[in-house]
N, CA, C and O atoms as CSV, one atom per row, in Angstrom:
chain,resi,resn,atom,element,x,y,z
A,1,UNK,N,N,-16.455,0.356,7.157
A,1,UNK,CA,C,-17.326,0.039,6.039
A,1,UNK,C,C,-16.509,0.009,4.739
A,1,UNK,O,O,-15.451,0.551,4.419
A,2,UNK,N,N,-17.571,-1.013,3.940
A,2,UNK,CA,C,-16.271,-0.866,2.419
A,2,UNK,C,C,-16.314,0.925,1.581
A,2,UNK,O,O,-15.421,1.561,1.021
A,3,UNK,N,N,-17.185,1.119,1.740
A,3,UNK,CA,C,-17.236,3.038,1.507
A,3,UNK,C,C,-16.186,3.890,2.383
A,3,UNK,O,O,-15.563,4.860,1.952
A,4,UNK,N,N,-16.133,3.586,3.136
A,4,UNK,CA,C,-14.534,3.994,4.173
A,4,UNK,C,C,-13.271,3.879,3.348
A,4,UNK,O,O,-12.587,4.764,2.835
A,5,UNK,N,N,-13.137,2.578,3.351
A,5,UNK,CA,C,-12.201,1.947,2.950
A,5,UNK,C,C,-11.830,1.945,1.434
A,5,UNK,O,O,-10.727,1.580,1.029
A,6,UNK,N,N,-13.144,2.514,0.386
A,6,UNK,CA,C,-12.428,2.619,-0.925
A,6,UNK,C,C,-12.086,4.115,-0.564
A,6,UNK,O,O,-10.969,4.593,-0.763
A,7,UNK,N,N,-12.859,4.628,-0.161
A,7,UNK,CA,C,-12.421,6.501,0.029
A,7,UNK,C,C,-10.556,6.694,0.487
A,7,UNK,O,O,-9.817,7.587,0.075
A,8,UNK,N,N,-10.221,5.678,1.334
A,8,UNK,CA,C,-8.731,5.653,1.850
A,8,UNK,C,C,-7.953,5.092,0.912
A,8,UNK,O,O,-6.791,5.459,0.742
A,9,UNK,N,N,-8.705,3.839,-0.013
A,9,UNK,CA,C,-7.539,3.570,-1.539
A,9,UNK,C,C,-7.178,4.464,-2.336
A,9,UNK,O,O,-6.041,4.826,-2.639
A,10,UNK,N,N,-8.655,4.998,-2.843
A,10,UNK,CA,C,-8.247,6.022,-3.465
A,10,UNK,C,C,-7.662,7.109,-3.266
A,10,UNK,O,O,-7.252,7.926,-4.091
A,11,UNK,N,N,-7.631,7.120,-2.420
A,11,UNK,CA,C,-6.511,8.398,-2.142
A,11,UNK,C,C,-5.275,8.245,-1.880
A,11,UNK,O,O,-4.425,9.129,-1.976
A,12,UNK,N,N,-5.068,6.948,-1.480
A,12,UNK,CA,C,-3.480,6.513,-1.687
A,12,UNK,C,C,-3.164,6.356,-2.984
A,12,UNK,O,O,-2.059,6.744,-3.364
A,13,UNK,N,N,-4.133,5.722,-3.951
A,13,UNK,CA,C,-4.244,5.555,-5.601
A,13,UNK,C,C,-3.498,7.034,-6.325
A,13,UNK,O,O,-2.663,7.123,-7.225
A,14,UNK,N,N,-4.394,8.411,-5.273
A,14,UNK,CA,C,-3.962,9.189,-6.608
A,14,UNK,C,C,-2.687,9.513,-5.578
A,14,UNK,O,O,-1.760,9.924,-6.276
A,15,UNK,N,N,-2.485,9.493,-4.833
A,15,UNK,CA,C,-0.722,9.962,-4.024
A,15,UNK,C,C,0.644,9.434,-5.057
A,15,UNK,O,O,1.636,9.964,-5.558
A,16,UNK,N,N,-0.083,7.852,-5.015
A,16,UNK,CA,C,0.680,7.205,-5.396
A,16,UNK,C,C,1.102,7.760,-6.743
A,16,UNK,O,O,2.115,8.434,-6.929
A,17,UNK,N,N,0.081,7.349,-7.802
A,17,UNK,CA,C,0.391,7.915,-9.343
A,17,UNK,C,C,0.890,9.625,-8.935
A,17,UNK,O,O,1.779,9.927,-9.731
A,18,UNK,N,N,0.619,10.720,-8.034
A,18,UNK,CA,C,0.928,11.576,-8.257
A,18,UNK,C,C,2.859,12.049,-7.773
A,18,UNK,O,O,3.598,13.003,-8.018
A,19,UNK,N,N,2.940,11.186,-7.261
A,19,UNK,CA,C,4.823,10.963,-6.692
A,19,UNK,C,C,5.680,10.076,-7.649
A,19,UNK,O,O,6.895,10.014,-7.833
A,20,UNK,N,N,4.599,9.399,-8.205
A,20,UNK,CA,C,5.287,8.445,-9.869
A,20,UNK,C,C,5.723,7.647,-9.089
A,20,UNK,O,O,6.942,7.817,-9.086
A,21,UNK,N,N,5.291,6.366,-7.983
A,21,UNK,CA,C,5.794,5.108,-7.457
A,21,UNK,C,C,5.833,4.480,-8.521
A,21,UNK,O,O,5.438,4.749,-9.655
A,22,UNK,N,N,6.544,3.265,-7.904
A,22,UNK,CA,C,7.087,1.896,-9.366
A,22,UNK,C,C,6.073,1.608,-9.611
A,22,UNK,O,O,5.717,1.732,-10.783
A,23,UNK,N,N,5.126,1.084,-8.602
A,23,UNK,CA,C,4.224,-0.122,-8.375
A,23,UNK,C,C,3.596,0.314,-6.855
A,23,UNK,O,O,4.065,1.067,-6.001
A,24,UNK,N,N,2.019,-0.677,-6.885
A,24,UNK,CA,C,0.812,-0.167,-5.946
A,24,UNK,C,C,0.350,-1.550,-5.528
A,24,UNK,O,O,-0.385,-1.688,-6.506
A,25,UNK,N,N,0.216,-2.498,-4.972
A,25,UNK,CA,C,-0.632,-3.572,-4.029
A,25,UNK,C,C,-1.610,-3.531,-3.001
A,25,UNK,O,O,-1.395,-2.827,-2.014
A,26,UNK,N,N,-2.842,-4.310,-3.118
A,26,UNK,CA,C,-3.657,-4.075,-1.960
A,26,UNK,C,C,-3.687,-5.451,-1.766
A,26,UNK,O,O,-3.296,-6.299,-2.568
A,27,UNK,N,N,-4.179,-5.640,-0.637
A,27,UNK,CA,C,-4.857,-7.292,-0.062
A,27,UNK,C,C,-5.952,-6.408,1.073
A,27,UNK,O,O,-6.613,-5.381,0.921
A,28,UNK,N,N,-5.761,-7.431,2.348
A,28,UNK,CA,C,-6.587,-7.560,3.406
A,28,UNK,C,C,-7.912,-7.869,2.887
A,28,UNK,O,O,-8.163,-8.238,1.740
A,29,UNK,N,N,-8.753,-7.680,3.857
A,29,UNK,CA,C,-10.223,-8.443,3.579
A,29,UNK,C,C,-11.242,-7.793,2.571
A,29,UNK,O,O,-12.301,-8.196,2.089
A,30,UNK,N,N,-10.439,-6.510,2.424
A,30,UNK,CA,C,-10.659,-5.500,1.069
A,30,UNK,C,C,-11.141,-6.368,0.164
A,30,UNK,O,O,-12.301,-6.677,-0.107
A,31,UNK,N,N,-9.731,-6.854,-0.429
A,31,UNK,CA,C,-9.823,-7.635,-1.851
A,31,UNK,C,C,-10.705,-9.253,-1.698
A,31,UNK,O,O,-10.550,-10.098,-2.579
A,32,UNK,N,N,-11.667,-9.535,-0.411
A,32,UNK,CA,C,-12.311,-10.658,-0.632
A,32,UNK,C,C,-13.682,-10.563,-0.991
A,32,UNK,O,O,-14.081,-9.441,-1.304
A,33,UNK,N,N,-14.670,-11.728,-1.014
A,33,UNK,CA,C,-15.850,-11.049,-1.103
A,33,UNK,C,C,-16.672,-10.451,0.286
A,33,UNK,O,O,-17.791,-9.943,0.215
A,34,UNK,N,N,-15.871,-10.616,1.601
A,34,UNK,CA,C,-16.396,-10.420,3.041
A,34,UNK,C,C,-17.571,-9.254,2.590
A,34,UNK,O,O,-17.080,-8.358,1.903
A,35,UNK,N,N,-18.847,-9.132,2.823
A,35,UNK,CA,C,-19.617,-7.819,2.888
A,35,UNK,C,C,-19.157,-6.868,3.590
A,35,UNK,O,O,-19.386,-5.690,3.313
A,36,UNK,N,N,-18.307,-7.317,4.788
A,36,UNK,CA,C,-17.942,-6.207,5.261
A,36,UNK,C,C,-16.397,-6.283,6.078
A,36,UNK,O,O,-16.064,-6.884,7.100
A,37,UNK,N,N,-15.677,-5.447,5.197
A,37,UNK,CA,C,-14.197,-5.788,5.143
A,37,UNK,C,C,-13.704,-5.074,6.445
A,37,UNK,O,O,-14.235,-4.026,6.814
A,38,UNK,N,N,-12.613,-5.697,7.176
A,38,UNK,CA,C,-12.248,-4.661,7.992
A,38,UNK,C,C,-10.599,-3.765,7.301
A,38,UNK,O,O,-10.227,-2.637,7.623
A,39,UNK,N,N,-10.212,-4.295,6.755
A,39,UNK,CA,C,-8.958,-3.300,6.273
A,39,UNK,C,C,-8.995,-3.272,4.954
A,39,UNK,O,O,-9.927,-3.738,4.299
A,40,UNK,N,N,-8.029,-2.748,4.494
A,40,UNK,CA,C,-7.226,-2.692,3.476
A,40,UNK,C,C,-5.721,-2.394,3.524
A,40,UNK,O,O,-5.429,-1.257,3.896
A,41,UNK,N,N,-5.051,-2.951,3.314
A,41,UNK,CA,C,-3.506,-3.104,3.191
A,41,UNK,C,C,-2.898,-2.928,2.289
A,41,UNK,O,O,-3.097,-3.794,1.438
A,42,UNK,N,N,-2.003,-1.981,1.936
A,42,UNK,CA,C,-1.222,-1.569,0.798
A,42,UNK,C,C,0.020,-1.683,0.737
A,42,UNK,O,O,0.516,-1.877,1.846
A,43,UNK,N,N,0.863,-1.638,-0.240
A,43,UNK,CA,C,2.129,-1.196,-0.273
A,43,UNK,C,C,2.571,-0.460,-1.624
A,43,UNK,O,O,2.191,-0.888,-2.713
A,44,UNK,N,N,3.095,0.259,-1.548
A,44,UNK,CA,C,3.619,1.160,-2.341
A,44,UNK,C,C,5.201,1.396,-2.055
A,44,UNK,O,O,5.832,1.665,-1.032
A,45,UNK,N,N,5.636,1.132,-3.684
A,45,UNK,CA,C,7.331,1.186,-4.002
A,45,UNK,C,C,7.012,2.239,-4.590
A,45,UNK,O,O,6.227,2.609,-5.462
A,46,UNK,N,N,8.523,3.035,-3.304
A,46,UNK,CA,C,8.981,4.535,-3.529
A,46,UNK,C,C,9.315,4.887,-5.133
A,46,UNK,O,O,9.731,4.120,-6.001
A,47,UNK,N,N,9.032,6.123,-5.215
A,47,UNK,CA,C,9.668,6.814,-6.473
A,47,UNK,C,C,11.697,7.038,-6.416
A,47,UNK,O,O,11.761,7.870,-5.511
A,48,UNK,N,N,12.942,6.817,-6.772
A,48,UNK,CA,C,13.764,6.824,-6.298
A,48,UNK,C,C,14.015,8.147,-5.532
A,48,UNK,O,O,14.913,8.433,-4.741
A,49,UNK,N,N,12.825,8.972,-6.052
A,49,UNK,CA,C,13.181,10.615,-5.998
A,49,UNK,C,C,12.049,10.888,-5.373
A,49,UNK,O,O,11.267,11.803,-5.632
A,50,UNK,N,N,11.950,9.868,-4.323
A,50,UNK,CA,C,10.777,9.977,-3.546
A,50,UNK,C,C,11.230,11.179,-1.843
A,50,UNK,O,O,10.558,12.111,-1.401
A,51,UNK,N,N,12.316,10.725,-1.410
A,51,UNK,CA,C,13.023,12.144,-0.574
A,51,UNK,C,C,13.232,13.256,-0.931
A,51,UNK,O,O,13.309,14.226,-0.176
A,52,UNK,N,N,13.354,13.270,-2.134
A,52,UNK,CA,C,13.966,14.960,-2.900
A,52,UNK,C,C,12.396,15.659,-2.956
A,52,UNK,O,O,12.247,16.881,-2.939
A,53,UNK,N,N,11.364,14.787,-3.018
A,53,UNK,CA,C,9.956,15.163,-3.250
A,53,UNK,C,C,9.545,15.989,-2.212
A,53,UNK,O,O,9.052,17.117,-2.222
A,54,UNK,N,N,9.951,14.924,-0.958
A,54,UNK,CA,C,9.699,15.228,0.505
A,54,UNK,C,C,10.356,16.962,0.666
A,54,UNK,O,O,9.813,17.993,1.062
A,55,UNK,N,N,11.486,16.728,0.254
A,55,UNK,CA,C,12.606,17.652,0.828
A,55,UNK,C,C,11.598,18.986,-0.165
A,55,UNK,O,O,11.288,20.066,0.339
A,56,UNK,N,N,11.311,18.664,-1.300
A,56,UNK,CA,C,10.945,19.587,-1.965
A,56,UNK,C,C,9.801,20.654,-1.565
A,56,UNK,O,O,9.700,21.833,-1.904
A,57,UNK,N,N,9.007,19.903,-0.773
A,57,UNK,CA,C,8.035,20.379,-0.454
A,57,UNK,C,C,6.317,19.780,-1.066
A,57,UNK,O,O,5.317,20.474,-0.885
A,58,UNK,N,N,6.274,18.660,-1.651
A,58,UNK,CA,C,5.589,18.187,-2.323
A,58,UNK,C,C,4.340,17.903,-1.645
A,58,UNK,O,O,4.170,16.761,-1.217
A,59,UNK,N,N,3.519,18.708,-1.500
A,59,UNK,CA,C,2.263,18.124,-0.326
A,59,UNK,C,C,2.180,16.848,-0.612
A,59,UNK,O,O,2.473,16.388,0.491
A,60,UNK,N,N,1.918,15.549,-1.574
A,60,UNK,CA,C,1.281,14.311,-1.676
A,60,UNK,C,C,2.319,13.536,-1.189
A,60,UNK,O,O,2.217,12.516,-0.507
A,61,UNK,N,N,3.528,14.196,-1.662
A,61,UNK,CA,C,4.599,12.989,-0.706
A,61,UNK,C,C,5.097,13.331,0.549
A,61,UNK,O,O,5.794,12.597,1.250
A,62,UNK,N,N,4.769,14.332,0.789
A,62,UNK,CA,C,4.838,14.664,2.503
A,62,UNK,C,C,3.547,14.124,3.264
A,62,UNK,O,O,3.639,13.734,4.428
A,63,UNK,N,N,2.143,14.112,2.455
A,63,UNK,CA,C,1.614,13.185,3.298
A,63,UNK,C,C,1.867,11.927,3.165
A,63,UNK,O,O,2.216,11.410,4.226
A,64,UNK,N,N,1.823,11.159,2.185
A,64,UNK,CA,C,2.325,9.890,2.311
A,64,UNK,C,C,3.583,9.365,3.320
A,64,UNK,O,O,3.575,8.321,3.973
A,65,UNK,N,N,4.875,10.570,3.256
A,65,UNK,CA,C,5.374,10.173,4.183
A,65,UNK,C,C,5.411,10.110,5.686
A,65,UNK,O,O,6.186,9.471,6.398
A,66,UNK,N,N,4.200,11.078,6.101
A,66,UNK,CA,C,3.354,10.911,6.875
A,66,UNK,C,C,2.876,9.797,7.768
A,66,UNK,O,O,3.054,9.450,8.936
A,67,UNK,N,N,2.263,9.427,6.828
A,67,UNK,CA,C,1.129,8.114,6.860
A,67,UNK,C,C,1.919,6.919,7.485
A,67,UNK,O,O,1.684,6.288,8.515
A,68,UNK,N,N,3.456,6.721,6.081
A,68,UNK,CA,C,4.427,5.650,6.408
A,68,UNK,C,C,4.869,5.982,8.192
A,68,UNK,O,O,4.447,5.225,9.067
A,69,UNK,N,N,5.551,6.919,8.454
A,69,UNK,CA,C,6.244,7.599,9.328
A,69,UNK,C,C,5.173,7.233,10.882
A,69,UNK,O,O,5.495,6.594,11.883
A,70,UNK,N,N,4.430,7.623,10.698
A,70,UNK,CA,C,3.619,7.567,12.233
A,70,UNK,C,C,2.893,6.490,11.779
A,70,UNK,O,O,2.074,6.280,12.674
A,71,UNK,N,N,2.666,5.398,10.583
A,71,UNK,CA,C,1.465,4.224,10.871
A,71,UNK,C,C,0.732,4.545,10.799
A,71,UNK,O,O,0.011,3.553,10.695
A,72,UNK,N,N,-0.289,5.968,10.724
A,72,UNK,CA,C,-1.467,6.506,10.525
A,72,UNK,C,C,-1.848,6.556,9.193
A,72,UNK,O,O,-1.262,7.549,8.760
A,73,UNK,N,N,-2.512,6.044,8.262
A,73,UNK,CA,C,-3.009,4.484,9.208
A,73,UNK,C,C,-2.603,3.698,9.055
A,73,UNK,O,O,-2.078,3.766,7.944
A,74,UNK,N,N,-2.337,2.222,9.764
A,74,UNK,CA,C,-1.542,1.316,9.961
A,74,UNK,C,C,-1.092,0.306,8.982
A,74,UNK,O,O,-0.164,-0.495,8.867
A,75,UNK,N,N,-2.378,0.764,8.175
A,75,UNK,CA,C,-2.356,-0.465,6.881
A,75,UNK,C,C,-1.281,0.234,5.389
A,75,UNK,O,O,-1.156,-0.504,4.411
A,76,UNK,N,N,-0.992,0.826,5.384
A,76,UNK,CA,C,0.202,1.436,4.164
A,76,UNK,C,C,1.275,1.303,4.591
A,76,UNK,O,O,1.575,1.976,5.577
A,77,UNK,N,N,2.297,0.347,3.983
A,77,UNK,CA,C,3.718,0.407,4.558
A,77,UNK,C,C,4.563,0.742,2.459
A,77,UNK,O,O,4.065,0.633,1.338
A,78,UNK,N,N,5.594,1.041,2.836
A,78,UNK,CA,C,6.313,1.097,1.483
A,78,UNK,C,C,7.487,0.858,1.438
A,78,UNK,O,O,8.365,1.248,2.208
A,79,UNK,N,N,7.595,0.012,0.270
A,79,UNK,CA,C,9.009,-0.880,-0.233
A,79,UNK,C,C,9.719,0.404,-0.996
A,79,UNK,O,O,9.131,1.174,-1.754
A,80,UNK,N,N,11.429,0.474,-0.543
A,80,UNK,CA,C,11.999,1.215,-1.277
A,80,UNK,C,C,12.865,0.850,-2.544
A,80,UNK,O,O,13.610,1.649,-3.111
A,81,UNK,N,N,12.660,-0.517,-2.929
A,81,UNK,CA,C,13.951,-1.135,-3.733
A,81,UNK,C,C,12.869,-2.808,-3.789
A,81,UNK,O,O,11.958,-3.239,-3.082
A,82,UNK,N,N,13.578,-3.317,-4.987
A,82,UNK,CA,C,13.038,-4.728,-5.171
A,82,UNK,C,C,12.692,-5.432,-4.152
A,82,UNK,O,O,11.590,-5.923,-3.905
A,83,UNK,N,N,13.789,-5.479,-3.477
A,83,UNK,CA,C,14.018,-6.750,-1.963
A,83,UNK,C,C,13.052,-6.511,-1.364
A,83,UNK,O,O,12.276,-7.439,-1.136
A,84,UNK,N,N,12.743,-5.128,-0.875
A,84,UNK,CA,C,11.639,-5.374,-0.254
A,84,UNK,C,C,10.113,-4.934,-0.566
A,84,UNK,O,O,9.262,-4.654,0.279
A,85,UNK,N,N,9.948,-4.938,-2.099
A,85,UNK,CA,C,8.912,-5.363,-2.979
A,85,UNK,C,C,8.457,-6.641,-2.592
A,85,UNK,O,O,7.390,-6.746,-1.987
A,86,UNK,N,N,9.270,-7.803,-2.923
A,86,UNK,CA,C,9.299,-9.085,-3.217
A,86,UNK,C,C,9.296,-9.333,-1.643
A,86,UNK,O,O,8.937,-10.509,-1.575
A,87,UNK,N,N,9.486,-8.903,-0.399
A,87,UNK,CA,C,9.504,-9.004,0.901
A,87,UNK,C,C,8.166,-8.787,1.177
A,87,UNK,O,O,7.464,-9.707,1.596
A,88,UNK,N,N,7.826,-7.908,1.029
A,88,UNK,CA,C,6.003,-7.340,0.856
A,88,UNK,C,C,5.366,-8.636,0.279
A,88,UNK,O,O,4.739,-9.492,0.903
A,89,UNK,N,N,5.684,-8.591,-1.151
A,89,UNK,CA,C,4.689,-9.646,-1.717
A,89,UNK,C,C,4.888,-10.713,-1.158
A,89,UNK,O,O,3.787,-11.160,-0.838
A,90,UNK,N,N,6.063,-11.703,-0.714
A,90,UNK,CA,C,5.459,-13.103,-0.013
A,90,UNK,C,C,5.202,-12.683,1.522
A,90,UNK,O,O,4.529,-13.411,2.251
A,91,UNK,N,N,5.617,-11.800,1.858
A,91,UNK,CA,C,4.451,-11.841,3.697
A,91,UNK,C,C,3.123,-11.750,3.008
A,91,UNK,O,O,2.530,-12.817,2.847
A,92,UNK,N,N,2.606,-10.738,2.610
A,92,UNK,CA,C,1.065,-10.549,1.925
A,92,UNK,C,C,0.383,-11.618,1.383
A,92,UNK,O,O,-0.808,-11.664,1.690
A,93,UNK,N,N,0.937,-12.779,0.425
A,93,UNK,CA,C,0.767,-13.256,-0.539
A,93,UNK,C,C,0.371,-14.694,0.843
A,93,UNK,O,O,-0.719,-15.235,0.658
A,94,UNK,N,N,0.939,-15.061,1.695
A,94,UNK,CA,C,0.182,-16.307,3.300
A,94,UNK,C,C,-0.718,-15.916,3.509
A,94,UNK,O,O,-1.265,-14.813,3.495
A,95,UNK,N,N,-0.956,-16.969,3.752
A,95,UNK,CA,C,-2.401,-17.328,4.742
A,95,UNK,C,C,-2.134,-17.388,5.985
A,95,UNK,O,O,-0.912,-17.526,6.035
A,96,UNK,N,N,-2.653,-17.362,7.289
A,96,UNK,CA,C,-2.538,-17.400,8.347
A,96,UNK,C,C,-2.567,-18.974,8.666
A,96,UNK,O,O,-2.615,-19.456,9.798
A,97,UNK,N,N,-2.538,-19.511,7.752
A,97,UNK,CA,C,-3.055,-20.927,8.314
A,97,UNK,C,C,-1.879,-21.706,8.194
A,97,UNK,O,O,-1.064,-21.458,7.305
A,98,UNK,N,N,-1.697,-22.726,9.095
A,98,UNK,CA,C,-0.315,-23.169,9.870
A,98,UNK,C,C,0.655,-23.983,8.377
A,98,UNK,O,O,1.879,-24.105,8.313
A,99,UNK,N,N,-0.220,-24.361,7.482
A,99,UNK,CA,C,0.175,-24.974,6.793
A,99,UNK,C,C,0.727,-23.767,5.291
A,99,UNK,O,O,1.186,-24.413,4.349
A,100,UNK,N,N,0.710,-22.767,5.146
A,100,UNK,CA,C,1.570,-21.718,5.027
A,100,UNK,C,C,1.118,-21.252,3.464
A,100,UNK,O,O,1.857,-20.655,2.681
A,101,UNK,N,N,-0.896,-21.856,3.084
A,101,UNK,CA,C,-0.953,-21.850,1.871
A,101,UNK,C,C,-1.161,-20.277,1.264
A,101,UNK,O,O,-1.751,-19.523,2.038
A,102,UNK,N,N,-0.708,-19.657,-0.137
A,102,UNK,CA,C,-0.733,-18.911,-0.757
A,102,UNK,C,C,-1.715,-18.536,-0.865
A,102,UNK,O,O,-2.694,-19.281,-0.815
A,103,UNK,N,N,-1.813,-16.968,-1.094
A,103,UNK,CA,C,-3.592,-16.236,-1.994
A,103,UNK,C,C,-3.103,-14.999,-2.851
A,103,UNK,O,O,-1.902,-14.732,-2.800
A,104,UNK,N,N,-3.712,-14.433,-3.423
A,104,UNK,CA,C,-3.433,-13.709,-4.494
A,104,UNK,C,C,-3.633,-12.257,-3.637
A,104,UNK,O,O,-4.329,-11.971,-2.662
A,105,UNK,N,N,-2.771,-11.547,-4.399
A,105,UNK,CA,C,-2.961,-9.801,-4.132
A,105,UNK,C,C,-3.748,-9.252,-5.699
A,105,UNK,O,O,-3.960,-9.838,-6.760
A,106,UNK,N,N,-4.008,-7.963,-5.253
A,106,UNK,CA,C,-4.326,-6.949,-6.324
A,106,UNK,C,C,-3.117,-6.195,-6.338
A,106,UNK,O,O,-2.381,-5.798,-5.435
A,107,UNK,N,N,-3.082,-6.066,-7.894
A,107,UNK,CA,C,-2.009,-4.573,-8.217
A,107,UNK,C,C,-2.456,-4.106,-8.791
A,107,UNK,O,O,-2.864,-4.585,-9.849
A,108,UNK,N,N,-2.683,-2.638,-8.354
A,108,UNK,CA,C,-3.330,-1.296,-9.092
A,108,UNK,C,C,-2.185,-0.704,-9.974
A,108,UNK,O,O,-1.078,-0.379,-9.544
A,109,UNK,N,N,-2.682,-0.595,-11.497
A,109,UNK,CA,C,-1.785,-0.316,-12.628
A,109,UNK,C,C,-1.728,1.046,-12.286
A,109,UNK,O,O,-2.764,1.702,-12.173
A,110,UNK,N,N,-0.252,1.690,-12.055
A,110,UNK,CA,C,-0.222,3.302,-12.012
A,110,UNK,C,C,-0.423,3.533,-12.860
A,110,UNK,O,O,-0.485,4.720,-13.179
C-alpha cells in the first residue's frame, strides 16, 4: 500500500539526513500517479565518512548498512562517489520500453 511505502521513505529520509548523505532519489511506481504503487526505489550517496560511522557504532548507519548489505529491502541501493550517482540516475531515469525513452526521478532535498 502507498501508507507502507511512505512509512519505508521516510525512514530512509531521516537515516539519510541523519549520516549527512550527498544526495537522496526515489522513482518506482511510488513517484507515479498508480493508486496503488508497488515499490519505491531509492538511492542514496554515501557520506565519505559513511564507514567510520559504521565502524563507530552509529545505529542509523549500521542500519542502513544493513538494508544495502542483505537487500532487505530490495529497493535501496547506494552510490559511493559521482560515477555511480550518475550510474543510478541513467539506469533509473529508462523506461522499460524497447525504444529506451526517458522519465523523471524525485530528489529529496537533505
Amino acid at each position: 500500500s502507498r501508507r507502507r511505502l511512505v512509512q519505508r521513505l521516510l525512514r530512509w529520509v531521516e537515516i539519510a539526513r541523519y549520516v549527512r548523505a550527498k544526495r537522496f532519489f526515489v522513482d518506482g511506481s511510488f513517484v507515479t500517479a498508480k493508486p496503488a504503487p508497488d515499490d519505491v526505489d531509492a538511492v542514496v550517496w554515501l557520506p565519505n565518512d559513511f564507514r567510520d560511522q559504521v565502524f563507530r557504532g552509529v545505529f542509523p548507519a549500521i542500519e542502513l548498512e544493513h538494508a544495502l548489505l542483505t537487500r532487505q529491502p530490495e529497493e535501496i541501493v547506494a552510490a559511493e562517489d559521482r560515477r555511480d550517482w550518475d550510474d543510478w540516475v541513467d539506469f533509473f531515469s529508462r523506461t522499460r520500453e524497447p525504444d529506451g525513452r526517458r522519465k523523471g526521478l524525485v530528489e529529496i532535498e537533505l
